[in-house]
C-alpha positions in Angstrom: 51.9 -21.9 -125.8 51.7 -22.9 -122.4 49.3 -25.8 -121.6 46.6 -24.7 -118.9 47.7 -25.4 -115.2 45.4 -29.0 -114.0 43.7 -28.9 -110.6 45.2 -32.2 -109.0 41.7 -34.3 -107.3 41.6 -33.4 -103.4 42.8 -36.3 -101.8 40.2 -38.0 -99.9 40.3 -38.2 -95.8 42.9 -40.9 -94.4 39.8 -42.2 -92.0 38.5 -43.5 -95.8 41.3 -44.9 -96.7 42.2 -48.4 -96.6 44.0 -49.7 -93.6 47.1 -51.4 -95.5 47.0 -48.1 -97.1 47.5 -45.6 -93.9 49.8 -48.1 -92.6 52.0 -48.4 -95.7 51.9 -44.4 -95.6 52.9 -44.2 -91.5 55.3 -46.4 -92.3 54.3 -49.2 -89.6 52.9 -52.7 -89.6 49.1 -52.9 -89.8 48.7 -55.9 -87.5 51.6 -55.1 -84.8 51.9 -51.5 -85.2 54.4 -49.7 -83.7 57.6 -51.4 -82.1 58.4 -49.6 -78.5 61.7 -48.2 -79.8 60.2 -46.8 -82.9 56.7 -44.8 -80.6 59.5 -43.7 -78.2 61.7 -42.5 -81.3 58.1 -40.5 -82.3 57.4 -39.3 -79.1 60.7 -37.8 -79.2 60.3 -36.8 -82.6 56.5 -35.6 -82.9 55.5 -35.2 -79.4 52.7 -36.9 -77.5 49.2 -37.3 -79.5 47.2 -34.6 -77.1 44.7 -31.9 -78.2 45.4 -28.5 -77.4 43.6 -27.3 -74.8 41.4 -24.1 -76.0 41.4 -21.7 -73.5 37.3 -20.6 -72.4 36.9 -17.3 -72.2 35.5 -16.4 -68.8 31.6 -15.9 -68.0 32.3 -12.1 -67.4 34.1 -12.1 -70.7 31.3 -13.9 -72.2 28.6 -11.7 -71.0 30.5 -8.3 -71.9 30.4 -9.6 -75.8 27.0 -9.9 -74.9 26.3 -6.4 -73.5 28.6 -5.0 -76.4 25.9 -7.1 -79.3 24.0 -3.6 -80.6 20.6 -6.1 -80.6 21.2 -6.8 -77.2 21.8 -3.6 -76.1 18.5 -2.5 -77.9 16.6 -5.1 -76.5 17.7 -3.8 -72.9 16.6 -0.4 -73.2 12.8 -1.7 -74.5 13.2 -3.7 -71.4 13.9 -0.6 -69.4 11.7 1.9 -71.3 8.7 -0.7 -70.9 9.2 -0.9 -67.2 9.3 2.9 -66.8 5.9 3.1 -68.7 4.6 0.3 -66.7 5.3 1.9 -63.6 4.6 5.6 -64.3 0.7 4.4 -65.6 0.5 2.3 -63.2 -0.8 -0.2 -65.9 0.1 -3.4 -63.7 -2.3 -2.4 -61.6 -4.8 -1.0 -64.5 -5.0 -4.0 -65.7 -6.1 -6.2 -63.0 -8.8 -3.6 -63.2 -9.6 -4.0 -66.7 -9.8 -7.6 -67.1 -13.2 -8.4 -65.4 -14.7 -5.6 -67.1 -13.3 -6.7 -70.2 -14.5 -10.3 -69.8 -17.8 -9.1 -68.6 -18.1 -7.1 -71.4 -17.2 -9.9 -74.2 -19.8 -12.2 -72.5 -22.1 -9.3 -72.7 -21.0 -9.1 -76.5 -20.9 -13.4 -77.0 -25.1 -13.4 -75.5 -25.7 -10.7 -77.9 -24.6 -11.0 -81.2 -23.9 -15.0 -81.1 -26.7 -17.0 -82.1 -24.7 -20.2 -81.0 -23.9 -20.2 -77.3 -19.9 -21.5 -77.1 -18.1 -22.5 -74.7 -14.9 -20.0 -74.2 -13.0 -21.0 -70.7 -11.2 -17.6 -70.6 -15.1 -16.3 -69.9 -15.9 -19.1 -67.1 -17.4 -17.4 -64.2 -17.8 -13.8 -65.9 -20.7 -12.3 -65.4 -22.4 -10.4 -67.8 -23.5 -6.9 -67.9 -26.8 -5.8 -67.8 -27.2 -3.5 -70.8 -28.1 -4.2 -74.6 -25.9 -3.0 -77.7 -27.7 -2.6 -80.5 -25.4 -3.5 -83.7 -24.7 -1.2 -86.4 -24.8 -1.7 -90.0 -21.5 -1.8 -91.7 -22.0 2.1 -93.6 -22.8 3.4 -89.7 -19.6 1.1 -88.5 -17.5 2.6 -91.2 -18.7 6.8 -90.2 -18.3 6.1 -86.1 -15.0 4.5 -87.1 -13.9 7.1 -89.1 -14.4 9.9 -87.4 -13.0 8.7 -84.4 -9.7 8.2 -86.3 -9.9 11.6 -87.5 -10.7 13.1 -83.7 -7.7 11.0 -82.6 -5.4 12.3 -85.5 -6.3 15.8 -84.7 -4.8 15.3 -81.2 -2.2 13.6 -82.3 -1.5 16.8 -84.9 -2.1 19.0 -81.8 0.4 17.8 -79.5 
């Protein structure tokens, strides 16, 4: 019977080894190292001590992994199908529109159906509407809801 093979103990890094140790093992003196013959007989031997240099790949290169990236190329046509929409509704302009009557209509909302006056700066200098709303219950909330959804299904269903 065969005994079992034995993993032999990584050997740790030589920058934690002793320094009598890595000189013992480089075969040069700790406090003089290297006499001038012996570095020029290991230049010779070895080569100078210089990193490679790693070739960068080029910004176009660069960019054409990015462009080739499935996400990325998803997240470009959003960009492009949002800016299509944008422009063919016009909504840029839509929305400057909106947004005072919106704001009007929330400070119209906040005078109504707050009893505590707060201060919300996003309503500064929005002038509120001239109308009351009278608030539902929640059973009356629930129907109008409701059947709205079902209205807007049936156009969806239609189309």
């Amino acid at each position: 019977m065969t005994a079992p093979a034995t993993r032999a103990a990584p050997k740790a890094a030589s920058y934690a080894d002793a320094p009598a140790d890595v000189a013992l093992a480089l075969d040069t003196d700790e406090l003089h190292g290297l006499s001038d013959i012996e570095a020029a007989e290991r230049l010779d031997k070895f080569g100078a001590n210089l990193l490679r240099r790693v070739e960068r790949p080029s910004y176009v290169r660069i960019a054409g992994r990015q462009l080739a990236d499935p996400l990325v190329g998803l997240l470009l046509a959003a960009a492009a199908i949002s800016a299509v929409i944008g422009e063919r509704f016009a909504l840029p302009q839509a929305a400057a529109r909106v947004k005072p009557l919106d704001k009007a209509l929330l400070a119209t909302e906040r005078r109504i159906f707050s009893e505590v006056t707060w201060h919300w700066p996003e309503l500064d200098g929005a002038e509120e509407l001239d109308l009351e709303i009278e608030p539902w219950d929640s059973s009356r909330a629930l129907g109008e809801f409701t059947a709205r959804y079902e209205r807007i299904a049936a156009l969806r269903d239609v189309g």
